[in-house]
N, C-alpha and C positions, 0 to 999 in steps of 0.2 A: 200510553203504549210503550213497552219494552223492546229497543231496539238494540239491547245488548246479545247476541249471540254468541259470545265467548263461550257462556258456562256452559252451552249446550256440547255434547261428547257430538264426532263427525259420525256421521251416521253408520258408517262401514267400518268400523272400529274394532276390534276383538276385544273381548274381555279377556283381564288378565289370565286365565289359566289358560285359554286356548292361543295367546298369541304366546305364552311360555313356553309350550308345549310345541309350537311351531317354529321358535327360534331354535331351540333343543332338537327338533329333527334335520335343520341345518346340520348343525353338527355331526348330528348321526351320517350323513348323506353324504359329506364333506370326506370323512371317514369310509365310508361306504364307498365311495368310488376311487378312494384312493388305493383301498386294498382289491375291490372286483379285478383289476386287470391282472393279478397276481398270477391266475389259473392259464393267464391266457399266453404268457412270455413263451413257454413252450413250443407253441403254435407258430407265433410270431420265430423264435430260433429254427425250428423245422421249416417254416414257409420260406425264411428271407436266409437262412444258413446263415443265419448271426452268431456270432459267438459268447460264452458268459460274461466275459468283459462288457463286452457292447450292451447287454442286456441290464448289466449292473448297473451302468452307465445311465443308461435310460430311464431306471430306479432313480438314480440321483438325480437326474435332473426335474424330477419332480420334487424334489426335498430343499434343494437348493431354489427354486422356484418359491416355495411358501417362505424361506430365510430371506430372499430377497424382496419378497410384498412384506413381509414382517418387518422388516430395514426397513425400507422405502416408508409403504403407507400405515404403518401399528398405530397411528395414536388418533388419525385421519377421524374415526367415527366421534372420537371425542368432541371432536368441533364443529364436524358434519351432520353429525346426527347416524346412528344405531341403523335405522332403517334402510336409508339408499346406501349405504355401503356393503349392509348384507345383501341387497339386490343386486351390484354393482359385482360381488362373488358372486350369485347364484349366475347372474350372465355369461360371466366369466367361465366360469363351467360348463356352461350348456355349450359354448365355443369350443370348449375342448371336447365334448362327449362327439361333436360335428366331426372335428379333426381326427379325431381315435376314428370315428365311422368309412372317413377320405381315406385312407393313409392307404399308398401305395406301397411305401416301403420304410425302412428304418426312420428315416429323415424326419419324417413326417410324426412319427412316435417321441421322437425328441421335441419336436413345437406342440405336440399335443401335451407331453407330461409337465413342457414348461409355462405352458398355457392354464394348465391344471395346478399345480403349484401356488403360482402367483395367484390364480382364482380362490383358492384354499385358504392363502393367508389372510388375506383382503377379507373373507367372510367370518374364518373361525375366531379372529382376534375380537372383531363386533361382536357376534353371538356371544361369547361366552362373558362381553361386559354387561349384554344387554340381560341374561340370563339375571345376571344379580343385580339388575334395578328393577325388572318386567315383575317380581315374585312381591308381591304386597310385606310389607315387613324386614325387608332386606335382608334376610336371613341365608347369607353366602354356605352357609351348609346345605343346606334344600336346590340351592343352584348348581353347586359343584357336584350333589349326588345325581344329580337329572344330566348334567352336565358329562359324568363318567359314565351310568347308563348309556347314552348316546353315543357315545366315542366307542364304548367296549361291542355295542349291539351292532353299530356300523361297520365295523371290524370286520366281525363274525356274517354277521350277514352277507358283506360284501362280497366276502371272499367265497362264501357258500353258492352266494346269487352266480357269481361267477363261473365257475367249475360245473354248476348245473347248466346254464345255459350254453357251458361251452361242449356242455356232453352231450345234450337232448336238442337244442333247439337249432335251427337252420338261422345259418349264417354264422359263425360263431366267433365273427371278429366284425359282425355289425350288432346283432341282437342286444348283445349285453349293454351296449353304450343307448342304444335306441332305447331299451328301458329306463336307464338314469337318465336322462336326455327328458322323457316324458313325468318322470319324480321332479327332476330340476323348475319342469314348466307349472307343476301344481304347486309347489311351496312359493318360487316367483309370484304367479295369484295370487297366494294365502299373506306373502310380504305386503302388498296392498292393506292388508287390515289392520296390520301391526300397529300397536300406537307406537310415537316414537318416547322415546325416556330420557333424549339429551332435551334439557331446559332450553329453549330462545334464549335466553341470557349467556350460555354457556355455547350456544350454535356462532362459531365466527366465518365462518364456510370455509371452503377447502383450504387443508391448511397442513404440507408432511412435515412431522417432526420424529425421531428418531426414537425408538421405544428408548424407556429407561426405568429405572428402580428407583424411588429415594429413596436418599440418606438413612431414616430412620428404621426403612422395613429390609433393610440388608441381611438379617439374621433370619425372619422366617421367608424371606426370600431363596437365600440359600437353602435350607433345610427344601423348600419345597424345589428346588432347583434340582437336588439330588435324587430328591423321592422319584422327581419323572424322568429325568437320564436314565434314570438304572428299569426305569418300566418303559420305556417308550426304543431303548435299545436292545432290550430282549425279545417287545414287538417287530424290531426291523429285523433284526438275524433270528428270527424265525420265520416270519413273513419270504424273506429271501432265501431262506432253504428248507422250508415243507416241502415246496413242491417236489424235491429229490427226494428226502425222509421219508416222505408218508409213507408212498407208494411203495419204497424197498421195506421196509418195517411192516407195511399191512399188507404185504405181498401181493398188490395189486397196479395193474394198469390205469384203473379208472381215472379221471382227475378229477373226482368226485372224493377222493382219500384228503389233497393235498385242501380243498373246500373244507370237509368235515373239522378236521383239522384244526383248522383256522375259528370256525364257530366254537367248537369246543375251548380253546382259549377266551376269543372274544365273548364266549356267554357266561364263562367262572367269574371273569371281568368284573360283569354286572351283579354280580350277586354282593360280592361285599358293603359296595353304598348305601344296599338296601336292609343287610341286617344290623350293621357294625354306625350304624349313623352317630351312637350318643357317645360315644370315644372321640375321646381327645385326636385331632389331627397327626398331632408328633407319635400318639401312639400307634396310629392307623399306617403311620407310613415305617413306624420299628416293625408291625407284624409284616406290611407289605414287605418288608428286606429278607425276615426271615423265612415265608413263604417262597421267592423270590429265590432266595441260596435253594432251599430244600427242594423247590422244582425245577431248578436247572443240574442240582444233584443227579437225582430222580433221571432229566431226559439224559446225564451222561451217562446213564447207567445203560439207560433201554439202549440206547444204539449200541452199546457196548454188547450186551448182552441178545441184542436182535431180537428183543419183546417187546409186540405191538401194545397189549394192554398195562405194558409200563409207561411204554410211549404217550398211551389217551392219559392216563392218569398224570405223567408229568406233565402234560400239557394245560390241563386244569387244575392242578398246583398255581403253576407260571401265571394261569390267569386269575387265580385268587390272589395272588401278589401282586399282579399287574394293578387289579380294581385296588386295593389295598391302599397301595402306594399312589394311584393316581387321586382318589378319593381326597387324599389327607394331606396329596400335594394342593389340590386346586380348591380346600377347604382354609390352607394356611396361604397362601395366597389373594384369594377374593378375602378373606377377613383382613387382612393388611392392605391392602392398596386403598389410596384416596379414592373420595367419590370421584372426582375431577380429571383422574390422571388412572383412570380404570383401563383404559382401550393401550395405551400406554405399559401398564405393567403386566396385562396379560399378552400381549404382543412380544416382552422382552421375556416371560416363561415359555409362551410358545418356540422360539427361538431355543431355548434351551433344549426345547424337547424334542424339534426338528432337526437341529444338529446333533441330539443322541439317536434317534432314529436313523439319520440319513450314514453319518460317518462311518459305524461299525458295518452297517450292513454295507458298503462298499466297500468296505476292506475286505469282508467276509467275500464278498463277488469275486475277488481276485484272488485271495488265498484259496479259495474253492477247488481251480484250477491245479494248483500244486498240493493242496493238503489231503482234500478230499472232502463232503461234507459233513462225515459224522467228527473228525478231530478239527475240523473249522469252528464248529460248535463247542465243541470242547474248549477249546484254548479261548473263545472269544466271549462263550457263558464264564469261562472261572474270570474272565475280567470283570464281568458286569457282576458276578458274588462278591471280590472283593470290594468294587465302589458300593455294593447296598450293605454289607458289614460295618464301611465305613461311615454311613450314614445315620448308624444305631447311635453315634456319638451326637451330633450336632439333635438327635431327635429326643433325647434322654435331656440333654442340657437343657431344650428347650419347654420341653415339659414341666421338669423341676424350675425354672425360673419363673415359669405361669402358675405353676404350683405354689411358689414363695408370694409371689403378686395378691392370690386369690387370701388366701394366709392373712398377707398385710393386710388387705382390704376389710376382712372380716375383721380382725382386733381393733382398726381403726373406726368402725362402723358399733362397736358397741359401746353402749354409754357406759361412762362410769360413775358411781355413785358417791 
């Protein structure tokens, strides 16, 4: 009699595509509730006579909230194990969807967003390590495209989901969070089946250590450093001021404008990963920049010019450049980082990308006040075209160097007679 049951798989287990695919709606979900409350600040300044500052504010403290779980706990799943850490986020959120639902007044919107934050980091840095070991084959290109799908559609959705419920449905500073709140509860179940991906050998239990880069992967760390600055800072200064744009440019009241908006970006997003997959990273992320300049061209045009169908159109430019550049960031990235020290380097990218998110769009809160928001955009898009211009360099060098590599490798690889 055979009294080994190791080799047996636990019975509640997922198979690899559907616990892929559930780790990847993390993601999306993460994303998803971080942009839904977008539609709602409105409400919330009208209800509580808050001001933009205070609102901006309230924005950041959710950004600062994920930079400081990403400090703290980034490399945590590494030694923990993939699985209780992204449950460990998904709780984490469902606390805050609670707190978003209490809130009496401002106060309570600052513990909610920094309760959301923190929950945010703690999950998105696990998910996206576990994305590239969950995918049989390890193939860190098929992770990071499922990977930007998720991020770009959670966006969009969120921000859709939101403006809608906050239009049509009763209650409209409890409903929306009651939704994600009940998403939150069905992926938490669905974590249950996940296998986990960190080895016993590599499990030493709780254990924070400080995200970090090595030594060797500093170069397409960089590159990929830049690609998502310049896409994740044009998501936040725009994120923080559709909701004034839309509606003066679509000449509408609805806050179904400042929603559409927002999908529209978020769903051009999604397109690139899926058609542009067999390009070189470095290239994906040279088209992301030039996309990127040409659609924030594009939106200084529209405001300038007060046309709404310039406005949709540069708005899904920004988000072909946005998937572009995120794509062929988190493609050069997962291809470089150790197996071991995975939760680690995407913890210290996420970081990159949450401090380009978080910064400009708080500055942009406050200049808003004195500038106005169509030359807030202006002056804070020509910054983010110069950084992705600047970006063409390190992404060309990088290319030709892989190019030289592959070169070598072939003349070395054929015999001589």
């Amino acid at each position: 009699m055979n009294n080994d049951t190791s080799a047996a798989p636990p019975a509640r287990r997922l198979g690899p595509r559907p616990a892929f695919a559930l780790t990847a709606g993390v993601i999306g979900l993460c994303l998803a509730a971080s942009a839904l409350p977008s539609p709602l600040y409105r409400l919330y300044a009208a209800q509580w006579h808050l001001q933009t500052s205070t609102v901006t504010l309230i924005y950041a403290t959710y950004c600062f909230g994920v930079l400081v779980s990403l400090l703290a706990f980034g490399r945590v799943s590494d030694t923990w194990g993939r699985r209780p850490v992204i449950s460990a986020g998904l709780a984490g959120l469902l606390v805050s969807m609670a707190v978003f639902m209490c809130a009496p007044g401002a106060g309570w919107l600052f513990a909610a967003r920094a309760v959301q934050g923190l929950a945010t980091g703690i999950a998105i840095s696990a998910s996206g390590a576990a994305l590239l070991e969950l995918h049989q084959g390890g193939d860190p290109g098929r992770a990071s495209r499922y990977n930007v799908v998720a991020s770009a559609l959670g966006v969009g959705v969120g921000g859709l989901l939101g403006a809608v419920l906050v239009q049509y449905a009763p209650g409209p500073l409890v409903t929306p969070f009651l939704v994600l709140a009940v998403l939150i509860v069905v992926l938490l179940l669905g974590m249950l089946g996940v296998p986990e991906t960190v080895t016993g050998e590599s499990r030493t239990g709780f254990r924070i250590a400080a995200p970090g880069v090595p030594r060797q992967i500093i170069a397409p760390f960089t590159l990929a450093g830049l690609g998502i600055a310049c896409t994740w800072s044009i998501i936040g200064l725009y994120l923080g001021l559709v909701g004034t744009l839309a509606p003066a440019l679509l000449h509408t009241q609805s806050r179904l404008a400042a929603g559409l908006a927002i999908l529209a970006l978020g769903g051009a997003s999604a397109v690139p990963p899926l058609i542009a997959r067999r390009r070189a990273p470095a290239v994906q992320i040279a088209w992301g920049a030039l996309a990127l300049t040409a659609g924030i061209a594009l939106m200084a045009w529209s405001l300038s010019a007060g046309s709404a169908a310039l406005f949709v159109v540069a708005s899904v430019v920004i988000g072909v450049g946005v998937g572009f550049g995120m794509f062929g960031s988190l493609r050069t990235v997962g291809a470089a980082a150790p197996p071991d020290r995975r939760a680690q380097v995407m913890a210290a990218f996420y970081i990159v990308a949450y401090a380009a998110i978080s910064l400009p769009a708080v500055a942009a809160g406050f200049a808003v006040r004195r500038l106005g928001a169509v030359q807030t955009f202006q002056i804070f898009g020509a910054v983010i075209v110069v950084v992705s211009l600047g970006s063409l360099v390190p992404a060309v060098s990088l290319y030709r160097a892989r190019a030289r590599s592959r070169a070598a490798a072939a003349v070395s690889a054929t015999p001589t007679l």
